[in-house]
C-alpha positions as CSV (number, residue, x, y, z in Angstrom):
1,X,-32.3,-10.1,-19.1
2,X,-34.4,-13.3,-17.6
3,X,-37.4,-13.9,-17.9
4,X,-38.9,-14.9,-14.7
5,X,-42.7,-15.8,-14.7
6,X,-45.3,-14.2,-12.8
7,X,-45.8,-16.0,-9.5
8,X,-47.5,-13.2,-7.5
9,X,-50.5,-11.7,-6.9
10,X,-50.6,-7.5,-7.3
11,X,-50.9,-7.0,-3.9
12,X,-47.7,-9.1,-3.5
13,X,-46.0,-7.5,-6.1
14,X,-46.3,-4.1,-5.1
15,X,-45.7,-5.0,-1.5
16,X,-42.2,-6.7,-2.5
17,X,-41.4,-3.6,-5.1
18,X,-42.0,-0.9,-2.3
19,X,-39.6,-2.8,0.1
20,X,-37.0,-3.6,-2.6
21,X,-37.0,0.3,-3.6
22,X,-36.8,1.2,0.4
23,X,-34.0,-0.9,0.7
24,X,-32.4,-0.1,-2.2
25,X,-32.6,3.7,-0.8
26,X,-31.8,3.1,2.8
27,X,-29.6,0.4,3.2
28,X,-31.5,-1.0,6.0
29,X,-34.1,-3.7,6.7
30,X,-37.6,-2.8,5.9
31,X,-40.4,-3.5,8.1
32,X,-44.3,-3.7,8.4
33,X,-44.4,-0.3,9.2
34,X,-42.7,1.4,6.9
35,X,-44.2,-0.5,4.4
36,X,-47.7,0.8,6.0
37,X,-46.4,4.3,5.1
38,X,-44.9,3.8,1.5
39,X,-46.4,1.3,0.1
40,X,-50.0,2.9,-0.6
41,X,-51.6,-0.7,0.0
42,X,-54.3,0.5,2.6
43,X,-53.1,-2.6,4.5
44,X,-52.7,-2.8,8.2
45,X,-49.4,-3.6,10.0
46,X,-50.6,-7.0,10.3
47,X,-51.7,-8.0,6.8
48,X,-48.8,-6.8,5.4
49,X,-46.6,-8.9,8.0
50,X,-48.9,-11.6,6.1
51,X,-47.5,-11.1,3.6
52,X,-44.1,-10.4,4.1
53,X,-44.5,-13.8,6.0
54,X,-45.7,-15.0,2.1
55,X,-43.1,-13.6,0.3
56,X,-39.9,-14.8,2.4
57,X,-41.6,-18.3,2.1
58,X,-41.2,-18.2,-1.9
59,X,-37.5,-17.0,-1.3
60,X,-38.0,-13.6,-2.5
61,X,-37.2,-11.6,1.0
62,X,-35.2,-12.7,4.4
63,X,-34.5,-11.7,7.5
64,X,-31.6,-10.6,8.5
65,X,-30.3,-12.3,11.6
66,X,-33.2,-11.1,14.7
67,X,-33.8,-7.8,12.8
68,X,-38.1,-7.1,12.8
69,X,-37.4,-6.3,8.9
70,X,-36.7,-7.6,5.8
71,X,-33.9,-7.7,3.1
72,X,-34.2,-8.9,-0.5
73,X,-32.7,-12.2,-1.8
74,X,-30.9,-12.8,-5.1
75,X,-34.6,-14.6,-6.0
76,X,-36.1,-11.1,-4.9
77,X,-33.9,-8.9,-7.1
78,X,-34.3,-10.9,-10.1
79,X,-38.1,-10.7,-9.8
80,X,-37.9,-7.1,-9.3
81,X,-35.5,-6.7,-12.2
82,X,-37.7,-9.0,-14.7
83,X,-41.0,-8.0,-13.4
84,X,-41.8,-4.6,-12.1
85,X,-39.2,-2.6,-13.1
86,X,-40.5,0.6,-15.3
87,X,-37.5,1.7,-17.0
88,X,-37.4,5.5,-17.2
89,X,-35.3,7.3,-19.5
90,X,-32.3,9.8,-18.6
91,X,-33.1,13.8,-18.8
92,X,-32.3,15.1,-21.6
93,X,-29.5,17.4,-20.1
94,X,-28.1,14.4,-18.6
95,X,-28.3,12.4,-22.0
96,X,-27.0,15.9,-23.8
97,X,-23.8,15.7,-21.3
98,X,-22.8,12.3,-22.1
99,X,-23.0,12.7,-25.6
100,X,-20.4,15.5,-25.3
101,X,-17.8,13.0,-23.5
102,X,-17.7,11.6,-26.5
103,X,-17.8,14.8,-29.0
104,X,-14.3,15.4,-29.1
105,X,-11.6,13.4,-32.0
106,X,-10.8,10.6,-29.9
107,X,-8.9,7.1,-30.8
108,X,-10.0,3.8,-29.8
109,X,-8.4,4.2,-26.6
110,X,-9.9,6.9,-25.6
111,X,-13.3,6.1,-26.1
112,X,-12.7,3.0,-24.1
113,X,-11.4,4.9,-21.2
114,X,-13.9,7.7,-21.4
115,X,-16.7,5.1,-21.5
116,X,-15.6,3.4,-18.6
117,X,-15.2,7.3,-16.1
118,X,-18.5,8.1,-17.5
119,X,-20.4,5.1,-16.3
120,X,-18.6,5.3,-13.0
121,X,-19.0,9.1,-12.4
122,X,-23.2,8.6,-13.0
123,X,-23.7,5.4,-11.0
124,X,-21.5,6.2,-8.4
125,X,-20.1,2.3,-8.8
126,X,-17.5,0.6,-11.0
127,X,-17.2,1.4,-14.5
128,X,-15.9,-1.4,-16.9
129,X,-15.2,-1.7,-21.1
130,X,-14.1,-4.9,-22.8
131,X,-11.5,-3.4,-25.5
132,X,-13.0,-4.1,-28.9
133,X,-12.3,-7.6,-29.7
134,X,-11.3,-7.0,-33.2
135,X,-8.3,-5.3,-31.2
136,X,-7.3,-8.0,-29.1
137,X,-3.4,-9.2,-29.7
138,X,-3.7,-12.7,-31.7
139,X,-0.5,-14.9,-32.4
140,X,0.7,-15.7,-36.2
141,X,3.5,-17.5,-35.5
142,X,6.3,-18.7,-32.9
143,X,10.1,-19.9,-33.8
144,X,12.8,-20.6,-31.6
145,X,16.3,-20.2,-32.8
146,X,19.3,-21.9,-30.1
147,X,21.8,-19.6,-28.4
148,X,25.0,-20.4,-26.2
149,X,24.8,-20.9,-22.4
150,X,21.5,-23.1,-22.4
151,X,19.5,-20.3,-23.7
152,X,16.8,-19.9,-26.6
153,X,15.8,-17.0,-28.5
154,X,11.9,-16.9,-29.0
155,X,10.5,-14.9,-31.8
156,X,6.8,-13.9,-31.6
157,X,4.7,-12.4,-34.5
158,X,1.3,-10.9,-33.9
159,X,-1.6,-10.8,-36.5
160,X,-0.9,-6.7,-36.6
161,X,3.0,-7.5,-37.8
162,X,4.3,-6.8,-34.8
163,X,8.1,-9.1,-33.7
164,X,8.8,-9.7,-30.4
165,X,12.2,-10.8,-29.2
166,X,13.0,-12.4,-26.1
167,X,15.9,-14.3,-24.8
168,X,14.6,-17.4,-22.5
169,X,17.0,-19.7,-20.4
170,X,16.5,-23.1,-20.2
171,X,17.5,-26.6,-18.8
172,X,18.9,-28.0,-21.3
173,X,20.4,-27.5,-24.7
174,X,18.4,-27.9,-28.0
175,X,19.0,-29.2,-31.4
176,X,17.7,-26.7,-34.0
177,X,16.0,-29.7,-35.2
178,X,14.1,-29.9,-31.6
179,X,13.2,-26.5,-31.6
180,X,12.0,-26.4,-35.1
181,X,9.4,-29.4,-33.8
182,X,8.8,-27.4,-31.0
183,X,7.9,-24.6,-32.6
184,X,5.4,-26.6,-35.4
185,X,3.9,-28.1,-32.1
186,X,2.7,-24.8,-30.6
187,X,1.6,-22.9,-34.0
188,X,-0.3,-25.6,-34.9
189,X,-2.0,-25.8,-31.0
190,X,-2.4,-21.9,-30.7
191,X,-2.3,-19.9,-33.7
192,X,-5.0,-17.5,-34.1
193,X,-5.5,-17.5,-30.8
194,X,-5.8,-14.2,-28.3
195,X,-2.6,-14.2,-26.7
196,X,-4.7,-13.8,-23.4
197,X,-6.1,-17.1,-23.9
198,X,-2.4,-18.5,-25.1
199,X,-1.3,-17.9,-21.8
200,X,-4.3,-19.4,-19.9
201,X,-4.1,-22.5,-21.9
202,X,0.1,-22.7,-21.1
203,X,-0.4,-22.7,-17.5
204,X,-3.3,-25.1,-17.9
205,X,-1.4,-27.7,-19.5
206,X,1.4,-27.1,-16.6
207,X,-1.0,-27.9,-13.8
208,X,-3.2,-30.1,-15.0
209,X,-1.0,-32.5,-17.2
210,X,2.1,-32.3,-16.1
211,X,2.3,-35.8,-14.7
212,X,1.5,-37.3,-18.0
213,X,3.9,-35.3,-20.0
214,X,7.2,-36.4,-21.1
215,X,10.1,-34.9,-20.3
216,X,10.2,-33.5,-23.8
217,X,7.1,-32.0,-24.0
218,X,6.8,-30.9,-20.7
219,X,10.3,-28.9,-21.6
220,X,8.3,-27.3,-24.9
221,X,5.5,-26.2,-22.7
222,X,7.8,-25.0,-19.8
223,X,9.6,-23.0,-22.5
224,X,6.8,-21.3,-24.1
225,X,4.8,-20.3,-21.1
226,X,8.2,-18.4,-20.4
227,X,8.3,-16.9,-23.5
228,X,4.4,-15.8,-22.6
229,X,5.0,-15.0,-18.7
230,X,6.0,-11.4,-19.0
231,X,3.4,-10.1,-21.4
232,X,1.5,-8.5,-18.7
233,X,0.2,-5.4,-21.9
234,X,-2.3,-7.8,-23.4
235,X,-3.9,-8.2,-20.1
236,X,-3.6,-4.3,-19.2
237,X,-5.6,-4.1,-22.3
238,X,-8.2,-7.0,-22.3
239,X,-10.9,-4.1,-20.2
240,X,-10.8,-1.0,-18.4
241,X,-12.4,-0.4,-15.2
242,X,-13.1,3.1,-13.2
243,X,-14.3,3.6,-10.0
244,X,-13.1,0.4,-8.0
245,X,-12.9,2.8,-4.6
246,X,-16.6,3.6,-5.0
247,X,-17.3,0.2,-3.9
248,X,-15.8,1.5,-0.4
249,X,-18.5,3.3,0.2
250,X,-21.2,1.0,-0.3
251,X,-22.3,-0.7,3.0
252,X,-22.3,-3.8,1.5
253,X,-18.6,-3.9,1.0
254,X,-17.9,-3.0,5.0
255,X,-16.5,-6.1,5.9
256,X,-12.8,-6.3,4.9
257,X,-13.2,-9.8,4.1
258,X,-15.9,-8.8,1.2
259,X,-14.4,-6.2,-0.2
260,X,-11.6,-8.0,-0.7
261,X,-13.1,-10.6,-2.5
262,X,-14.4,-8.3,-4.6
263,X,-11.2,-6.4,-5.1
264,X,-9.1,-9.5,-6.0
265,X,-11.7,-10.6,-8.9
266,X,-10.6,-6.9,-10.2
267,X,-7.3,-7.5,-10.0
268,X,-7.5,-11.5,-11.3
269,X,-9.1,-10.1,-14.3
270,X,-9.7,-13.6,-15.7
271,X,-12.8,-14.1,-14.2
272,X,-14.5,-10.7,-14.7
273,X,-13.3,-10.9,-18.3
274,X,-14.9,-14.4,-19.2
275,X,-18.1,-13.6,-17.7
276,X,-17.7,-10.5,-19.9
277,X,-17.1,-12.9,-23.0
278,X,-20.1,-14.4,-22.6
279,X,-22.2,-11.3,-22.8
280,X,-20.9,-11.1,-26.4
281,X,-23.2,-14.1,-27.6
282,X,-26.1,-12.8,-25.9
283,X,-26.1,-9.1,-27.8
284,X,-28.0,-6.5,-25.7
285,X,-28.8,-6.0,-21.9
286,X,-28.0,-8.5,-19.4
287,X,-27.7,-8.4,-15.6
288,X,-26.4,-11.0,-13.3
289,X,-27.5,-10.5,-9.5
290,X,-25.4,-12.0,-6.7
291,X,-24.3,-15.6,-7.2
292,X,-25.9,-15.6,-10.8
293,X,-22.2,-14.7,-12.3
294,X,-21.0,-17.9,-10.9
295,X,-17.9,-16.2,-9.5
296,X,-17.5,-16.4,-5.8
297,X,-15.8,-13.5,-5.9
298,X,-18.7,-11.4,-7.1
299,X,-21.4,-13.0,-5.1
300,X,-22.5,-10.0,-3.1
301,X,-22.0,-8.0,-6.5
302,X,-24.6,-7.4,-9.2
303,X,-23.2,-7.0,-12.7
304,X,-25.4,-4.4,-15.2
305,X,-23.7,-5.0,-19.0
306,X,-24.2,-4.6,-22.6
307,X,-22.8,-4.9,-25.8
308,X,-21.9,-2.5,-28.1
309,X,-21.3,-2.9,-32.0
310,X,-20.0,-1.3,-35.0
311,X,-21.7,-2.1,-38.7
312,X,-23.9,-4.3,-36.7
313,X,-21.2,-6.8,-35.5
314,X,-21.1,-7.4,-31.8
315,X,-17.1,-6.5,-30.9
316,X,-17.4,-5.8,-27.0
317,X,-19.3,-5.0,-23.5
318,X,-19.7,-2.8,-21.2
319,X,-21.2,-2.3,-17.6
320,X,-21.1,-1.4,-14.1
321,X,-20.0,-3.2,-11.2
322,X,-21.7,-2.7,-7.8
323,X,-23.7,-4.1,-5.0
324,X,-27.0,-5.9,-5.0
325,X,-28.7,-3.1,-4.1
326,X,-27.9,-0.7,-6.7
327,X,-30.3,1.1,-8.2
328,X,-31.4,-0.7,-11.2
329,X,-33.5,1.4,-13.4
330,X,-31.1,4.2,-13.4
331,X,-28.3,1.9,-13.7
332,X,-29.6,0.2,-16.6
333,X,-30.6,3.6,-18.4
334,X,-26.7,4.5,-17.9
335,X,-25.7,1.3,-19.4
336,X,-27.8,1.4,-22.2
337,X,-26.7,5.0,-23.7
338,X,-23.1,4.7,-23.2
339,X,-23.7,1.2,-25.3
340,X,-25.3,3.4,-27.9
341,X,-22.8,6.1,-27.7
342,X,-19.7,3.9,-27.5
343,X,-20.8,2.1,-30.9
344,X,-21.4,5.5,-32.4
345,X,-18.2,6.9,-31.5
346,X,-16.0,4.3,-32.9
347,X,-18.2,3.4,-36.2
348,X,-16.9,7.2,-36.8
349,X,-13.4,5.8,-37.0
């Protein structure tokens, strides 16, 4: 989490936290008089339009096209998130029924999957778990071996010792000689590598430099992001997300066009999973509010995550997905135990 410094007076700060928690409960823009009633200030209507006038000034609140209230802004949230936030924790029943989800004999898998229901069922939002990284498909090694009819047979080995096969038809015939260079070329450029990040690298070098590539080259590249084009598992696996439909219901998301930004960062899965990435080097809560993420995609969309570890070694995140106006403290509670409970469940295997 940010640290943002303090930059308001009391009376400012409990003005903007009664109208963030109003609007995070109603969905609707808050006004002067509403705030008279909730937010214990013993202000008139008037002083407190003063300032509301004072806070949408710093950036912290808006007004939403000719409406009399006020919504908060990306700057808002984040002050409320940092700031005044007094995070509460879960009932004990509640924490007592979560730790059962993950009672039973379960395998990786199943943890991951459970973890991700769970933190959709209680927030009522998207669910999402990185699969531990130590689990993540690298590449050992490539070779290519010639067949008839213009075609190549590409062998793939895994760091777990697992051989895949695959027949790929090309332009051209190649010398065993060729392929053998071909071969050196991309174990030396990718091995070790996630075969996630194998792929995005292929298609890079397509777009990117395929002016400046010779023929030759450009044929080696060509035939290996073949060989990689099909292996849709690894991605399947990279996280797991629950709940995506819940966004549906969140006013936010009415607008077609929204939602289905929203819904095509899900389904891209690049994006998501890099931001995710970089919550590994940052261990512990973080929380990105609207544009913060630098995706486009997730611009109306706050994103709630931790990491979770086993024998104190950061290997993955979770979180929830959902709209700026989610409720944060309970979110973040959520968040927090299922970290806990995720690294406790899989230290046990």
């Amino acid at each position: 989490m940010k640290n943002t410094e303090k930059l308001l007076s009391d009376r400012e700060e409990r003005l903007l936290n009664a109208l963030i928690r109003e609007y995070i409960d109603q969905a609707q823009p808050v006004g002067s008089k509403k705030l008279v009633q909730t937010a214990s200030l013993n202000l008139s209507s008037a002083s407190i339009r003063n300032v509301m006038a004072d806070l949408e000034e710093l950036g912290l609140i808006a007004s939403p096209h000719t409406s009399a209230g006020r919504v908060p802004t990306v700057q808002g949230y984040r002050y409320f998130v940092d700031s005044l936030l007094n995070i509460k924790p879960l009932q004990p029943v509640a924490v007592e029924k979560m730790i059962k989800e993950f009672a039973g004999d379960y395998d990786t898998t199943s943890i991951i999957a459970n973890a991700s229901a769970m933190l959709s069922k209680l927030t009522s939002l998207a669910g999402i778990v990185t699969l531990p990284r130590r689990q993540r498909v690298q590449l050992a090694q490539i070779e290519f071996l010639p067949l008839s009819d213009n075609r190549v047979l590409s062998i793939l080995v895994t760091d777990d010792n697992e051989v895949q096969n695959r027949i790929i038809p090309v332009k051209r015939v190649f010398e065993s000689g060729e392929l053998r260079q071909a071969a050196n070329y991309l174990n030396t450029m990718f091995a070790g590598k996630e075969i996630r990040q194998v792929r995005n690298e292929l298609l890079n070098e397509l777009n990117e430099a395929r002016q400046s590539m010779d023929q030759k080259m450009q044929a080696v590249v060509e035939m290996a992001n073949k060989m990689f084009a099909d292996e849709n598992q690894d991605d399947q696996s990279d996280f797991v997300v629950a709940g995506e439909t819940n966004l549906m219901d969140q006013s936010e998301f009415a607008s077609v066009d929204t939602l289905k930004q929203v819904f095509e960062a899900f389904n891209k899965k690049r994006d998501i999973l890099e931001l995710l990435d970089q919550c590994l080097s940052a261990d512990g809560m973080q929380i990105f509010i609207g544009d913060e993420s630098g995706y486009q995609g997730l611009g109306d969309c706050s994103l709630v995550t931790s990491t979770y570890s086993v024998d104190g070694q950061v290997i993955g995140t979770l979180g929830v997905i959902g709209p700026t106006r989610m409720p944060y403290e309970q979110v973040i509670s959520v968040v927090d135990i299922t970290a806990k409970l995720v690294s406790s469940a899989l230290k046990s295997k």
